[in-house]
GUZA-329423 format. One record per residue (C-alpha): z, x, y; chain; residue number from 1; residue in three letters. Coordinates in steps of 0.5 Angstrom, whole numbers, plus 2048, in hexadecimal, padded with zeros to 3 digits. Layout:
! GUZA-329423
@c3=Z c1=X c2=Y gukol=A mimar=NUM mimi=ala
...
END
This chain:
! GUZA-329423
@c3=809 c1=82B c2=81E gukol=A mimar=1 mimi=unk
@c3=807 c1=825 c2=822 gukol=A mimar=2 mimi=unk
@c3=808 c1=81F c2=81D gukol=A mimar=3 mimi=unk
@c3=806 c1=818 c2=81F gukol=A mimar=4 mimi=unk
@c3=809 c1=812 c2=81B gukol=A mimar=5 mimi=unk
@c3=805 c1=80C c2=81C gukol=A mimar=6 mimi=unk
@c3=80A c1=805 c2=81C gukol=A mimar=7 mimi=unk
@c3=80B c1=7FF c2=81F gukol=A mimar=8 mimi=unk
@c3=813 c1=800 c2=81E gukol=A mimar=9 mimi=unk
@c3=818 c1=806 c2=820 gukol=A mimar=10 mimi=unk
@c3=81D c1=802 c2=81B gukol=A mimar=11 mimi=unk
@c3=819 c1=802 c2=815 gukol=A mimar=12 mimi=unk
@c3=81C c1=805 c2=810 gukol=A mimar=13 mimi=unk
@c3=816 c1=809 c2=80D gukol=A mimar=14 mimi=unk
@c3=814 c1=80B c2=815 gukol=A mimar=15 mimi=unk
@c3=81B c1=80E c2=815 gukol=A mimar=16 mimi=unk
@c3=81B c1=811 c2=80F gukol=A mimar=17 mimi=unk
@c3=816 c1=814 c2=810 gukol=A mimar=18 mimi=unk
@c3=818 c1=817 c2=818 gukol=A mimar=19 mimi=unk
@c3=81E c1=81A c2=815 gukol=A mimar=20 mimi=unk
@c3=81A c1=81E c2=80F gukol=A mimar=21 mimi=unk
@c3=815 c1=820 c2=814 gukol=A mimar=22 mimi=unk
@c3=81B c1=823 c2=819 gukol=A mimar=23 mimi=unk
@c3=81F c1=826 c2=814 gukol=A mimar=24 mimi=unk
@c3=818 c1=829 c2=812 gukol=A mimar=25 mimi=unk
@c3=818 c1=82C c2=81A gukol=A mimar=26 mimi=unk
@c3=813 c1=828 c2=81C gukol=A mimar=27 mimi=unk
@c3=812 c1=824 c2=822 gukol=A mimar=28 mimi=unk
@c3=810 c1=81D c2=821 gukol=A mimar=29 mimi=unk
@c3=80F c1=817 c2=825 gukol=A mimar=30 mimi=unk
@c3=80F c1=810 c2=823 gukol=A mimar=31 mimi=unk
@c3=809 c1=80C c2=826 gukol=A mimar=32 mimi=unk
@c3=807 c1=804 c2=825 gukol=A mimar=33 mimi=unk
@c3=800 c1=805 c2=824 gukol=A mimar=34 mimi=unk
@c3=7FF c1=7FD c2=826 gukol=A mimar=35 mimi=unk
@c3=801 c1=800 c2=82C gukol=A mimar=36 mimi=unk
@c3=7FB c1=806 c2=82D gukol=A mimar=37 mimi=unk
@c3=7F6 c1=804 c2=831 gukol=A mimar=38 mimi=unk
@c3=7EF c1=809 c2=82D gukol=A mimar=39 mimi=unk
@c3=7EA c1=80B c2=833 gukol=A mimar=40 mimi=unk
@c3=7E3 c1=80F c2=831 gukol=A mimar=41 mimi=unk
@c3=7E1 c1=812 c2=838 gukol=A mimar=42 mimi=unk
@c3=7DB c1=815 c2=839 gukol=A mimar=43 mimi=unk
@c3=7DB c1=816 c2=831 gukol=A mimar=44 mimi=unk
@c3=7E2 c1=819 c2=831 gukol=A mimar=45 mimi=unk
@c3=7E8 c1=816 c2=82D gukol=A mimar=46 mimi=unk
@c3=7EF c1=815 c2=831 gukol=A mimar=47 mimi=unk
@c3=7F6 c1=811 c2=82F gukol=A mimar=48 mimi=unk
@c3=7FA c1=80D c2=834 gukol=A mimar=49 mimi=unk
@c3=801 c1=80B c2=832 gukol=A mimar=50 mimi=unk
@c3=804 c1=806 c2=838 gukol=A mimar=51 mimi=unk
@c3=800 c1=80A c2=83C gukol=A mimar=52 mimi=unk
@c3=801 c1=812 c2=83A gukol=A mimar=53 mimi=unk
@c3=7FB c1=816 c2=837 gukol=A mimar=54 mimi=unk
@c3=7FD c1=818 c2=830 gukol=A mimar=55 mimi=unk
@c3=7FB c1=81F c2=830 gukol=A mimar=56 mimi=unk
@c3=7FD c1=825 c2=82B gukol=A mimar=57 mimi=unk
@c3=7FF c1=822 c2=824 gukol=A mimar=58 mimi=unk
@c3=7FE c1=824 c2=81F gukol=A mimar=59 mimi=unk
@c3=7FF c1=820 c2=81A gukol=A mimar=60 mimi=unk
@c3=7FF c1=818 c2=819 gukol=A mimar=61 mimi=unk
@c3=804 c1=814 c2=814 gukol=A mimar=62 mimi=unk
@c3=801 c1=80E c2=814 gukol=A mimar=63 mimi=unk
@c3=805 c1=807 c2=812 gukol=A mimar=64 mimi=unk
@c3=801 c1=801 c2=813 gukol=A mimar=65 mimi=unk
@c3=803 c1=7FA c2=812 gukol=A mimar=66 mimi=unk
@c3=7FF c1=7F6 c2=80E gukol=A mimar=67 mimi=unk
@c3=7FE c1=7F1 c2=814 gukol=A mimar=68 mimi=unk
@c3=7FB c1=7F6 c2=819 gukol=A mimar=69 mimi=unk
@c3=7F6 c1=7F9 c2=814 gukol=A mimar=70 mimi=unk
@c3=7F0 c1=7F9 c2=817 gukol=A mimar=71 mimi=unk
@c3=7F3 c1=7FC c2=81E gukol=A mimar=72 mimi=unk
@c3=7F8 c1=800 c2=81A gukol=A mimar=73 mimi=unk
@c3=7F1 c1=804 c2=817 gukol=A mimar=74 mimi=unk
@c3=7EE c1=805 c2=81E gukol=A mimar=75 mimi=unk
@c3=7F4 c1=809 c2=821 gukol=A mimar=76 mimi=unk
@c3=7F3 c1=80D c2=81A gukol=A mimar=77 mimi=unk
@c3=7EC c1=80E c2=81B gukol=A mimar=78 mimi=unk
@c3=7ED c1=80F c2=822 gukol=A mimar=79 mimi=unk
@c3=7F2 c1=815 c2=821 gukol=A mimar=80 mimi=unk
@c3=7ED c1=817 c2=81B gukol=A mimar=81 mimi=unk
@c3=7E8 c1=819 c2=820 gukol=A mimar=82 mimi=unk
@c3=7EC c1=81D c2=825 gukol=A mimar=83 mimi=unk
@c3=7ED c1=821 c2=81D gukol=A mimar=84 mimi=unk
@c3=7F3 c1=820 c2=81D gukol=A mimar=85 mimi=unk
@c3=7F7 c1=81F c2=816 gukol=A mimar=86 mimi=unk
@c3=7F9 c1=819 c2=813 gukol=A mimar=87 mimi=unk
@c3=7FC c1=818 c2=80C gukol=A mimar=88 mimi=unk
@c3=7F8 c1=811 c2=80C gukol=A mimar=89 mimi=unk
@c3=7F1 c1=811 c2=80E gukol=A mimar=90 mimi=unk
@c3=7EE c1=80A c2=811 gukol=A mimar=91 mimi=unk
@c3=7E9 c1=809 c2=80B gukol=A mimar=92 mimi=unk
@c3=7EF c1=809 c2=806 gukol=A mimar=93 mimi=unk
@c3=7F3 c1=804 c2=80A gukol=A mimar=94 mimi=unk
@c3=7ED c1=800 c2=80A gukol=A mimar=95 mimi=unk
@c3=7EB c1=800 c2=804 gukol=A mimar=96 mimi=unk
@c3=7F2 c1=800 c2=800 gukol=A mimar=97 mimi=unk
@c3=7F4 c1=7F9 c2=805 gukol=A mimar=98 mimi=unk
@c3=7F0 c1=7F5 c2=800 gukol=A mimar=99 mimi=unk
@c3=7F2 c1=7F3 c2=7FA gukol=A mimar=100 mimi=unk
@c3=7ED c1=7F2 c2=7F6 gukol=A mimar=101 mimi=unk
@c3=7E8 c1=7F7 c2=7F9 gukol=A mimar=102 mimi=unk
@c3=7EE c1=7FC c2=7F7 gukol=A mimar=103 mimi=unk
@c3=7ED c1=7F9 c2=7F0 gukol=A mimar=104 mimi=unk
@c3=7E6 c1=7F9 c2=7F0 gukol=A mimar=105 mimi=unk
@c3=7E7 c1=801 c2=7F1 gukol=A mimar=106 mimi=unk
@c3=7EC c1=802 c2=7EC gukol=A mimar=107 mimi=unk
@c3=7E8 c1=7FF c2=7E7 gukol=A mimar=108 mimi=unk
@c3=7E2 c1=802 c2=7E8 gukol=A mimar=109 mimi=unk
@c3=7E6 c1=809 c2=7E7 gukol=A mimar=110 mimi=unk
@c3=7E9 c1=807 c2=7E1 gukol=A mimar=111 mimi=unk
@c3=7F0 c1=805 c2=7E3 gukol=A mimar=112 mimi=unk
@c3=7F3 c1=7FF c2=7DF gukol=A mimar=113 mimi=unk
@c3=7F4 c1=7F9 c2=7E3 gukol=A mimar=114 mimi=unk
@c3=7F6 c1=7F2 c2=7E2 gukol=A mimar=115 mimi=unk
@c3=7F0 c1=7EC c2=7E1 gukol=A mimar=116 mimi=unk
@c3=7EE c1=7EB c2=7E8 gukol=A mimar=117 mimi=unk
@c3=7E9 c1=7E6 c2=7EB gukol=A mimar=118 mimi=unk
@c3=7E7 c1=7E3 c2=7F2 gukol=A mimar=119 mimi=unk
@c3=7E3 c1=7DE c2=7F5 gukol=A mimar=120 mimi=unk
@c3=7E2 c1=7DB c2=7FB gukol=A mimar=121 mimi=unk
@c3=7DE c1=7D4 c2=7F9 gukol=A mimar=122 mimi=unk
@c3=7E4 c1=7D0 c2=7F8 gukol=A mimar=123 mimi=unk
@c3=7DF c1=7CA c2=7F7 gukol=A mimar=124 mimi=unk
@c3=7DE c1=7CD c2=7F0 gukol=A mimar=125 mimi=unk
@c3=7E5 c1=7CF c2=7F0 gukol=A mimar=126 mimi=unk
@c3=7E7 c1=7CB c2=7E9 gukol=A mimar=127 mimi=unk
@c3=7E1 c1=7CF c2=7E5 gukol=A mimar=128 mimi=unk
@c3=7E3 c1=7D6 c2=7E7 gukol=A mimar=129 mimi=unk
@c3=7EA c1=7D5 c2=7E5 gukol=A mimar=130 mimi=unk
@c3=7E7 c1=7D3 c2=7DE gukol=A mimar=131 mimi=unk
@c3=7E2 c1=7D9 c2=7DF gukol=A mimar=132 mimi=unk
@c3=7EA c1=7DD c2=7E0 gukol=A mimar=133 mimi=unk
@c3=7ED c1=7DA c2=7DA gukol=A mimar=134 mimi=unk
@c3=7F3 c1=7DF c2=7D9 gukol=A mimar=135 mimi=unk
@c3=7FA c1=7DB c2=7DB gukol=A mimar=136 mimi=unk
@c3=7FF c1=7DB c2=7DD gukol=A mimar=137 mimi=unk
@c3=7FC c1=7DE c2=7E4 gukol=A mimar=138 mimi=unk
@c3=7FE c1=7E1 c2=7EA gukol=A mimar=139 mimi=unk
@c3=7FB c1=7DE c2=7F0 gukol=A mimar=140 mimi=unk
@c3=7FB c1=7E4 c2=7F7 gukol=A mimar=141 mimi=unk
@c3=7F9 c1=7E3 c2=7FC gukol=A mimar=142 mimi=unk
@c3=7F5 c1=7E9 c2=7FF gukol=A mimar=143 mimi=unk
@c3=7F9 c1=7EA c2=805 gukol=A mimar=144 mimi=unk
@c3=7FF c1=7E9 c2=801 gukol=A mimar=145 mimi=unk
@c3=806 c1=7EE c2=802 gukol=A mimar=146 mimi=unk
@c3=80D c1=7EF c2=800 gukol=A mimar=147 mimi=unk
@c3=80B c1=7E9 c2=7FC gukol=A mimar=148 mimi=unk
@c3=809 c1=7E4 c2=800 gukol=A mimar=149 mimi=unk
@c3=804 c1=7E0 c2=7FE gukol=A mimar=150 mimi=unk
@c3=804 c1=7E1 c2=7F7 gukol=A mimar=151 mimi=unk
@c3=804 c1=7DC c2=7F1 gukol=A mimar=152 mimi=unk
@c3=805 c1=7DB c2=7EB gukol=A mimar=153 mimi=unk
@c3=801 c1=7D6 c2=7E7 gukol=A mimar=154 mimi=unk
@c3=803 c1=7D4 c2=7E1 gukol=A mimar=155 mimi=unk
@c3=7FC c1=7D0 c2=7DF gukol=A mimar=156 mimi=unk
@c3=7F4 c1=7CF c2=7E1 gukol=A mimar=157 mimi=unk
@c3=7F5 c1=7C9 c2=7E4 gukol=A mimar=158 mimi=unk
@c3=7FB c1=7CB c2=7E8 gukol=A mimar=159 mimi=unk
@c3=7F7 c1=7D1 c2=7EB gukol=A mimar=160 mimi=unk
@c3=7F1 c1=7CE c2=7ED gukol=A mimar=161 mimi=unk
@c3=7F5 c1=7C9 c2=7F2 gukol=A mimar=162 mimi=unk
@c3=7F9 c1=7CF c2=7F6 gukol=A mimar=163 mimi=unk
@c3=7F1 c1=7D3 c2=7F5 gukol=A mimar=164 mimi=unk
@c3=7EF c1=7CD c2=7F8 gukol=A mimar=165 mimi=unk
@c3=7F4 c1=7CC c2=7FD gukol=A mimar=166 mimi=unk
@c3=7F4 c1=7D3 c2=800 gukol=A mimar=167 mimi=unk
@c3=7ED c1=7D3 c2=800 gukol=A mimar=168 mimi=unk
@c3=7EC c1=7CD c2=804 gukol=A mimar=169 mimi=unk
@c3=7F2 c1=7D1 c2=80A gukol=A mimar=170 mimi=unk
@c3=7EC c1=7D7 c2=809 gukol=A mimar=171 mimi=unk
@c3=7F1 c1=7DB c2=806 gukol=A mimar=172 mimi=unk
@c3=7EE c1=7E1 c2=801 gukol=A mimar=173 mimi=unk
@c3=7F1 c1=7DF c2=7FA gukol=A mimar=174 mimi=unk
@c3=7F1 c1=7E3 c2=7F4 gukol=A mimar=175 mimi=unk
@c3=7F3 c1=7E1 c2=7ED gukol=A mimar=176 mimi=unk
@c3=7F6 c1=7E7 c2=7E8 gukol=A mimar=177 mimi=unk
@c3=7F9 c1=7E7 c2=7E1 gukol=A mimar=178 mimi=unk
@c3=800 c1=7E5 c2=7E0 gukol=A mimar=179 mimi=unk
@c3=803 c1=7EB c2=7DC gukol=A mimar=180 mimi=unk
@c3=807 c1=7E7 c2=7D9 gukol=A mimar=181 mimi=unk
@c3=80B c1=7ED c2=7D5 gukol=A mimar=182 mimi=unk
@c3=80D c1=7F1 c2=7DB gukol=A mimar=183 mimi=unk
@c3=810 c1=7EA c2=7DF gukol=A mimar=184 mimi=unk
@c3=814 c1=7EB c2=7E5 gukol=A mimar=185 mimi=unk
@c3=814 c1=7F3 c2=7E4 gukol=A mimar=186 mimi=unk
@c3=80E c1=7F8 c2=7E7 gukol=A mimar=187 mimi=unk
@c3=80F c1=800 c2=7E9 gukol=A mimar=188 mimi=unk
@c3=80D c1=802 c2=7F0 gukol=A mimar=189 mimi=unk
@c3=80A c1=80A c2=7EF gukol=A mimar=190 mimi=unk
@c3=80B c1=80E c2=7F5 gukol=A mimar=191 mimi=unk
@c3=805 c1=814 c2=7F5 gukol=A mimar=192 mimi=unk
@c3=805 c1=819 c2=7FB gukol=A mimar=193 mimi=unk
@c3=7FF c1=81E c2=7FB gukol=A mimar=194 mimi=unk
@c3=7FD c1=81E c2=7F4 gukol=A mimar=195 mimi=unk
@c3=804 c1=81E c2=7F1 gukol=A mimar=196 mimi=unk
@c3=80A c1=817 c2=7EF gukol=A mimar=197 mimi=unk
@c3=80F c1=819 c2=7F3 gukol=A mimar=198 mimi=unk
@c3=813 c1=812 c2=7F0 gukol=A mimar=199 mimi=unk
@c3=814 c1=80D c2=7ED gukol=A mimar=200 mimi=unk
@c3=817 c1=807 c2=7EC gukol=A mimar=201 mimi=unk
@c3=817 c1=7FF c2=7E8 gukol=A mimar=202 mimi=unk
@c3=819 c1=7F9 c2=7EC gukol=A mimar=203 mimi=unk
@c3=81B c1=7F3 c2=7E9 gukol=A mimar=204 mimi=unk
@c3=81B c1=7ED c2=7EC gukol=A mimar=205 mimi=unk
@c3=820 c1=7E7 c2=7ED gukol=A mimar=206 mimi=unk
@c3=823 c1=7E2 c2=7E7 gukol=A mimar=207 mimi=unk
@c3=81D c1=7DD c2=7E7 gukol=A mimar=208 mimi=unk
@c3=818 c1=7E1 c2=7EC gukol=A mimar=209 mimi=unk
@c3=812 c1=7E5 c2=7E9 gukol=A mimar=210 mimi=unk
@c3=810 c1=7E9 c2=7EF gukol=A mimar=211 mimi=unk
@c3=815 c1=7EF c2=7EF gukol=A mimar=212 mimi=unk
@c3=814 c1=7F1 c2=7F6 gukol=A mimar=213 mimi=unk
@c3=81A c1=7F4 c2=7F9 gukol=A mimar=214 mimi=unk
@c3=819 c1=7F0 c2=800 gukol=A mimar=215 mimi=unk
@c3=81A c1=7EA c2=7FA gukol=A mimar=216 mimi=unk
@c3=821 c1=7ED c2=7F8 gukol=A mimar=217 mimi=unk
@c3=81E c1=7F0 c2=7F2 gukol=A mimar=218 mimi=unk
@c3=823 c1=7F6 c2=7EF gukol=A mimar=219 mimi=unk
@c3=81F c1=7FD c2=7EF gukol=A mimar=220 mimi=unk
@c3=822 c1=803 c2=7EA gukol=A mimar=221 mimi=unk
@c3=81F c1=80A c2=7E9 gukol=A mimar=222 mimi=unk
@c3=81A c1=80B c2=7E3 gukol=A mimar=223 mimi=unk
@c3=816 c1=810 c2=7DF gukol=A mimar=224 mimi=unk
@c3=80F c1=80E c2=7E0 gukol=A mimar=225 mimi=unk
@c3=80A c1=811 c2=7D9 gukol=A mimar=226 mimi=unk
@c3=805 c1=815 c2=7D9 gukol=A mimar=227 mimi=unk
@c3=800 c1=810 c2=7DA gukol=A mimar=228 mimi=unk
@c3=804 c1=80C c2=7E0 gukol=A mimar=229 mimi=unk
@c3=804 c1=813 c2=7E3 gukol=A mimar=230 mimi=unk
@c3=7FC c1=814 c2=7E3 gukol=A mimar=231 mimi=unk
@c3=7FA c1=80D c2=7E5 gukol=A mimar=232 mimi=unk
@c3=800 c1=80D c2=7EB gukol=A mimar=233 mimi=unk
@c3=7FC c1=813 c2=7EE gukol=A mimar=234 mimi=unk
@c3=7F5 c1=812 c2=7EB gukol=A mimar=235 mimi=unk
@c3=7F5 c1=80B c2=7EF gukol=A mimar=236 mimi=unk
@c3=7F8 c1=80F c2=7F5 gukol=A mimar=237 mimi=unk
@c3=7F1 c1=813 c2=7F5 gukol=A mimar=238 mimi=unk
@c3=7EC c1=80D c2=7F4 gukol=A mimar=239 mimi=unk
@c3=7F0 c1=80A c2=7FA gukol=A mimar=240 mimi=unk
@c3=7EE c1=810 c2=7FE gukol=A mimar=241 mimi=unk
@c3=7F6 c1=810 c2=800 gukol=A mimar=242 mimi=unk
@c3=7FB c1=817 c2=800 gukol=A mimar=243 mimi=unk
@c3=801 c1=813 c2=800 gukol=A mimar=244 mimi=unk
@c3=802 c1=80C c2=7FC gukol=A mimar=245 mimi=unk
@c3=806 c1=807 c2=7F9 gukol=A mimar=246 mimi=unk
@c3=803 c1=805 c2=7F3 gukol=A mimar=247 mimi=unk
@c3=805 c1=7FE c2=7EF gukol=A mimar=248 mimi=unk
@c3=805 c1=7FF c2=7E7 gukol=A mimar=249 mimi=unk
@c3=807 c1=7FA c2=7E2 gukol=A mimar=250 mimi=unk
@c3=807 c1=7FB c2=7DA gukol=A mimar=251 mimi=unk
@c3=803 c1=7F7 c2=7D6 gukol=A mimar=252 mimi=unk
@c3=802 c1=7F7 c2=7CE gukol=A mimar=253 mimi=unk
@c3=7FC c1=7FA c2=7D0 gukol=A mimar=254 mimi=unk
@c3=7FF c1=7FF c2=7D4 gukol=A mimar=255 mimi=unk
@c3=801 c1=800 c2=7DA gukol=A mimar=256 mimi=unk
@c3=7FB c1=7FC c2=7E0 gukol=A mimar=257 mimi=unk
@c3=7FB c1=7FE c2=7E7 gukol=A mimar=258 mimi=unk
@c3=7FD c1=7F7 c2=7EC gukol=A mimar=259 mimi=unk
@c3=7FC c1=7FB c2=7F3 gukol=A mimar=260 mimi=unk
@c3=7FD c1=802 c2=7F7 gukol=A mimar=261 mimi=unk
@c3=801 c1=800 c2=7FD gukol=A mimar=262 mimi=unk
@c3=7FE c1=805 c2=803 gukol=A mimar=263 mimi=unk
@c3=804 c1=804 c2=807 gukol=A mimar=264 mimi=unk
@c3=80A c1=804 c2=802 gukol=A mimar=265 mimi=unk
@c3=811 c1=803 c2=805 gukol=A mimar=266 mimi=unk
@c3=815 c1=809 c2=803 gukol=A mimar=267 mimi=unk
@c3=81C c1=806 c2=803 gukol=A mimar=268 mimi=unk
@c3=81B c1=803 c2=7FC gukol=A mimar=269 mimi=unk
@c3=819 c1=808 c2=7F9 gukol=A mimar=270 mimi=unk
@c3=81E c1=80D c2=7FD gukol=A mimar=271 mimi=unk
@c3=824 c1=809 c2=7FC gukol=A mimar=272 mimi=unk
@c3=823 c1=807 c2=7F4 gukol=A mimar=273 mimi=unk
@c3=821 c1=80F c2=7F2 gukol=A mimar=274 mimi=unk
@c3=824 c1=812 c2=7F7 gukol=A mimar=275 mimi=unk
@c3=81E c1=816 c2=7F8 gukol=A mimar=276 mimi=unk
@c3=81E c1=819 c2=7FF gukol=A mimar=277 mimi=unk
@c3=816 c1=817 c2=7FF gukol=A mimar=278 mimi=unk
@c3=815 c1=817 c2=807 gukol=A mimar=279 mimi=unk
@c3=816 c1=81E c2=806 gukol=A mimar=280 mimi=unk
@c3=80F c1=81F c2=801 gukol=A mimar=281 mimi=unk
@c3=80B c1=81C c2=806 gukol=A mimar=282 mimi=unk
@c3=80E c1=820 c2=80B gukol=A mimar=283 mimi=unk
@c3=80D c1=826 c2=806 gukol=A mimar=284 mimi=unk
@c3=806 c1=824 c2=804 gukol=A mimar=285 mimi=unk
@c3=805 c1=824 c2=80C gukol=A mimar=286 mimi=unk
@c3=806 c1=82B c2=80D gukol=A mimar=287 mimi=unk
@c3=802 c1=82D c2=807 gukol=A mimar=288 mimi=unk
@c3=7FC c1=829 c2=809 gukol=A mimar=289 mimi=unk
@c3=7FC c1=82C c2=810 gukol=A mimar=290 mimi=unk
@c3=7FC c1=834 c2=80D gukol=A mimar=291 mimi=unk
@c3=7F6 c1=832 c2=809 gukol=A mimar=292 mimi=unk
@c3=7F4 c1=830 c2=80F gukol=A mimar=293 mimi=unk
@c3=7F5 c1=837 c2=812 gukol=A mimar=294 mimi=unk
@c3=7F3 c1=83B c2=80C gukol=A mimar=295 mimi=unk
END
C-alpha cells in the first residue's frame, strides 16, 4: 500500500514509529506536514498538493494532528476523505474528541463514568456557579489544555472562582472538574486500536506534582486493566467515533471514571513502558481495514 502519514515533524517519535512499522510491513509510505497541503476543489473535484506535488494514488491516510492546528488538520482529512481515500481518523471525530467538555458531554450520555464536570462562560456570576459545583478540591482546565499546561488544582471555592474569573476575563475556555482525591498524582492511559486494548500503562507523577504526564516527568509502568477498565477503554473510543485512542482512566472509590480520549496519543510512552510494538497495531488495523474494503 500507499500509506500516507500526516505530521508536522519527520523527528517525532510516534511519526517515526510508525514509518518504520509500516516499511517492515512492505509498504511504501511518506511523511507529509498537512499544514504544508494546499486543498483545491476544481470543477467539483478534490486535489492535494504538498510543496507543489498533487497527491495521487494513496491509499490510506494516518493522521497525526497536533492540538493547535485542528481546525486545518481536519480539512486535509476531510479533504482526503473525499477523494474515498481511508483515513484511520475521520475529521468529525478530531473535531469533536479536541473538545473536552463536548467529549464529556458524549461519554455521559452513553453511559460512561466521568468525573463532575462544569462550565461557564458568564465570569460576572462566576462566584455562584462555583457554589452551584460545590465538590472540592477542584480541578480547574483549560479546554485547550495539553501535556498538562493549563491545568490547576484548586483546593477551595474561593480560590476557583478568582482563576475561573481570571481566565474567563483573558476569553480563555475554562472548565472545573472534581478532584479524585484517592487517585492523586496516578492515572492510566488505555491504548485501543480497532475495538481492541492493545496496552496499557499507569503514570505516576512527580514527588509534590498531581499531574502525572510524563512531559511532566512522570514515572509510567505497565499494568493490568480490569474488565471493567477495558470496556470503557473501548466503549469511550467508539462514542468518539475514533479507530485508535488514548484514553485517559483514573480509579475512583466509585470506580474507575473516564478523564479524556486523546485522538493523537504518542506512542513512545506507551511503547517504551510495555515494550508493546503499538505502531505495528495501527499498521496491522490499516491492512485489515483496507481488505474489508476489497471484500
Amino acid at each position: 500500500m500507499n500509506i500516507v502519514i500526516l505530521s508536522r515533524s519527520y523527528a517525532l517519535y510516534s511519526t517515526q514509529s510508525l514509518y518504520k512499522a509500516a516499511v517492515n510491513r512492505g509498504h511504501h509510505v511518506r511523511i507529509i506536514d498537512y499544514m504544508m497541503c494546499d486543498l483545491f476543489i476544481k470543477n467539483g473535484e478534490f486535489r492535494i498538493f504538498h510543496l507543489g506535488e498533487e497527491l495521487i494514488s494513496v491509499d490510506a491516510v494516518i493522521p497525526r494532528i497536533g492540538v493547535n492546528v485542528t481546525d486545518y488538520g481536519s480539512l486535509v482529512i476531510r479533504h482526503f476523505e473525499q477523494m474515498n481515500i481511508f483515513s484511520t481518523m475521520s475529521s468529525e471525530s478530531l473535531i469533536r474528541t479536541r473538545n473536552k467538555f463536548g467529549s464529556l458531554q458524549l461519554l455521559a450520555k452513553y453511559g460512561v463514568p466521568t468525573p463532575d464536570t462544569a462550565i461557564s462562560w458568564n465570569y460576572e456570576n462566576i462566584e455562584e456557579f462555583v457554589n452551584n459545583f460545590g465538590s472540592h478540591p477542584a480541578v480547574i482546565k483549560l479546554l485547550s489544555s495539553t501535556h498538562g499546561e493549563g491545568v490547576i488544582k484548586s483546593d477551595n471555592s474561593k480560590m476557583s472562582s478568582s482563576l475561573m474569573e481570571a481566565f474567563l476575563k483573558l476569553n480563555h475556555d475554562v472548565l472545573i472538574q472534581k478532584f479524585i482525591t484517592e487517585s492523586t498524582g496516578t492515572d492510566i492511559r488505555a491504548f485501543v486500536v480497532g475495538n481492541k486494548l492493545v496496552a496499557a500503562m499507569e503514570r505516576i507523577a512527580q514527588s509534590g506534582e498531581f499531574r502525572s504526564n510524563i512531559h511532566r516527568g512522570a514515572l509510567s509502568k505497565p499494568i493490568r486493566l480490569t474488565k471493567e477498565e477495558i470496556r470503557i477503554a473501548k466503549e469511550s473510543t467508539k462514542i468518539m467515533g475514533l479507530q485508535i485512542a488514548g484514553v485517559d482512566i483514573m480509579r475512583s472509590n466509585s470506580g474507575p471514571v473516564v478523564i479524556e480520549v486523546n485522538a493523537s496519543p504518542g506512542l513512545e510512552g506507551i511503547e517504551t513502558t510495555t515494550r508493546v510494538n503499538v505502531a505495528k497495531s495501527i499498521i496491522t488495523h490499516v491492512e485489515n481495514k483496507k481488505q474489508d474494503l476489497y471484500d
